[in-house]
N, C-alpha and C positions, 0 to 999 in steps of 0.2 A: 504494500500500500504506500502510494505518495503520499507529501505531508498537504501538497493543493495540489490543485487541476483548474487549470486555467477554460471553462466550458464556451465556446462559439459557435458552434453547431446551430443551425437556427434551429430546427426540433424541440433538440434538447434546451435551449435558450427559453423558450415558449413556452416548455413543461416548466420550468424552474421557476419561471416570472410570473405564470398564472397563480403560482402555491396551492393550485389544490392538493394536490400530491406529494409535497415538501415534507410533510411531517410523516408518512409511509418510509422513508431514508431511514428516521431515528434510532431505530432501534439498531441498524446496518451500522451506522457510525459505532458503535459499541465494542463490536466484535462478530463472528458469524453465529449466523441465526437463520434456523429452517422458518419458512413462512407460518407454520403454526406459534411456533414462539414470539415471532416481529407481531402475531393477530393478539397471543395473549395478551402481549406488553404493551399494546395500542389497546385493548379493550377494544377491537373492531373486528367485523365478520371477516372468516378468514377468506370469503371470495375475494372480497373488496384486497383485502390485504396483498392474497395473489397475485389478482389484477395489477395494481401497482410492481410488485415487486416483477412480476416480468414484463410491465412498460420501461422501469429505470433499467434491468439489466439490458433491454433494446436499445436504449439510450447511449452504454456504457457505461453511465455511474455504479449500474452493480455488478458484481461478478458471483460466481462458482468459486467458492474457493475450498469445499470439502464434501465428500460424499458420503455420507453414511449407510453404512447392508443393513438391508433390511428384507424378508422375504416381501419379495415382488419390486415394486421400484424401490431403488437408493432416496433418503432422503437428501436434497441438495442443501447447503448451508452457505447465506448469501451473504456478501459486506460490500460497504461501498467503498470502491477503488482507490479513495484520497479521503485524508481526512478531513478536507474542506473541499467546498467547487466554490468558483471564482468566475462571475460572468461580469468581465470588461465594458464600459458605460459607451463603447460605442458598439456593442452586440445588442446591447438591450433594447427594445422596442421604443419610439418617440413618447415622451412624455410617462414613461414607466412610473419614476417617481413620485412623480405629483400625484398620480392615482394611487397610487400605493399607498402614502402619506394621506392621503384623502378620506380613503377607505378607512384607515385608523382608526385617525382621530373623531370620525364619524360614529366608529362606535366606541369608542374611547368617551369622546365627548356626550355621547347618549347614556353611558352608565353612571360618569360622573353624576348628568344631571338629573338622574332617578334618584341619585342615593342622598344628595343635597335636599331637592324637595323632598327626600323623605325624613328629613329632620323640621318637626313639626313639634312648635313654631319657631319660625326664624326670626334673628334681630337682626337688626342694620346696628352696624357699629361704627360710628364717628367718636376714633380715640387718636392716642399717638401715642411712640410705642417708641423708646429710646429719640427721643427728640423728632420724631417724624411724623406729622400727622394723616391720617387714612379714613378712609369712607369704605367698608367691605362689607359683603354680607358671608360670616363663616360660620362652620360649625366647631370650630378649631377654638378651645377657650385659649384665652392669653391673663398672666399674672393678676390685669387691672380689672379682666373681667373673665372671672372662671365662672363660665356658665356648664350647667350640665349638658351632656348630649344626651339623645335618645339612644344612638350607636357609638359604640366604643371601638368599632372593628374600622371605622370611614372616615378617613380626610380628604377635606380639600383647601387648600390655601396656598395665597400665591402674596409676594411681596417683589416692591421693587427697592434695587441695591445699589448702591454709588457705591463702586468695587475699582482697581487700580488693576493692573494686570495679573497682578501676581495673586491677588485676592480671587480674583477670580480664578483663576487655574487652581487656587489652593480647592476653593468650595467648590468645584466640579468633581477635581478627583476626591471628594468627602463624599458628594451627592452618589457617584459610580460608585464608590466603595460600597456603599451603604445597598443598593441594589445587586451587586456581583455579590454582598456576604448572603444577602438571603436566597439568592439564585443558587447558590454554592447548597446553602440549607434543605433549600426546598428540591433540589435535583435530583430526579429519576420516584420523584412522587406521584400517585396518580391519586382519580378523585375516590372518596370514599367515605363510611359513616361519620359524619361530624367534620368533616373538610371540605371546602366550601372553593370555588375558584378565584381569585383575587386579581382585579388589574391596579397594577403600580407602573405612576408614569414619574422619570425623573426629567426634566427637561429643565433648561437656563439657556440664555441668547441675549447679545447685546438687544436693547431696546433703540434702534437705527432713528426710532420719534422724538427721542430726547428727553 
């Protein structure tokens, strides 16, 4: 296995950029795995699983790379050929991103504001906050005004920062840190009684409006 693969193929480009199928790989990144194992560990019907798994090895992404006896057929046990694939921004379809990013935040942006209007009732709060004053509507209590929430499991809160450069690169790699430790935590979980699926977004960008 290489460590990347640089993927151009338009095909395979195509299948990659759509994502329906991105997540059938997963379990192939691991180690080999016969397609009953990639269905267990997906939680998904093993046709589905199949199907995928001999479109990517059509592909190339996946390969054979052991055979296990068995009376009647061998089972095969599939991995994908590099550890990463790599599809170059001028293979990728026009305006790939933008849709991609679109598609997100759209539902990104839709759960955020289910879980906000469901903190009932909401304040408007006109405070200031280490010398800064603010007009928000959160559910986030702060020192001057610890208000209860109704959920303990749900933020959302956003502030703006007069940061120097170096400030800023210190609090992003805070912010990334803080996301890869529970990425690290949460890795190779799946859903199950009393666990719930959780979206966490870290994002920071200069503000170009001033």
């Amino acid at each position: 296995m290489v460590e990347e693969l640089e993927v151009s193929d338009p095909v395979a480009v195509r299948a990659l950029s759509a994502g329906r199928g991105v997540h059938y790989l997963a379990p192939y990144f691991a180690g080999p795995r016969a397609v009953a194992e990639a269905a267990e560990h997906l939680e998904e019907p093993i046709a589905r699983v199949h199907y995928w798994t001999r479109r990517w090895c059509e592909l190339g992404l996946l390969e054979v790379v052991e055979e296990r006896a068995r009376a009647g057929r061998p089972i095969r046990l599939y991995r994908t050929v590099a550890q990463r694939f790599v599809v170059r921004p001028e293979h990728l379809p026009e305006g790939h991103f933008e849709r991609m990013m679109d598609r997100h935040h759209r539902h990104l942006g839709e759960a955020l504001r289910q879980a906000v209007l469901a903190e009932n009732p909401m304040s408007l709060l006109v405070h200031q906050t280490v010398g800064q004053a603010g007009v928000s509507v959160s559910n986030t209590p702060t020192p001057e005004l610890p208000e209860r929430r109704s959920r303990r499991d749900s933020i959302h809160s956003s502030v703006g920062l007069y940061l120097d450069d170096a400030e800023a690169h210190e609090l992003a790699e805070e912010l990334g840190a803080v996301l890869r430790r529970w990425s690290e935590r949460c890795g190779g979980r799946r859903p199950g009684p009393g666990r719930s699926t959780y979206l966490a977004l870290v994002a920071m960008t200069p503000d170009e409006r001033g």
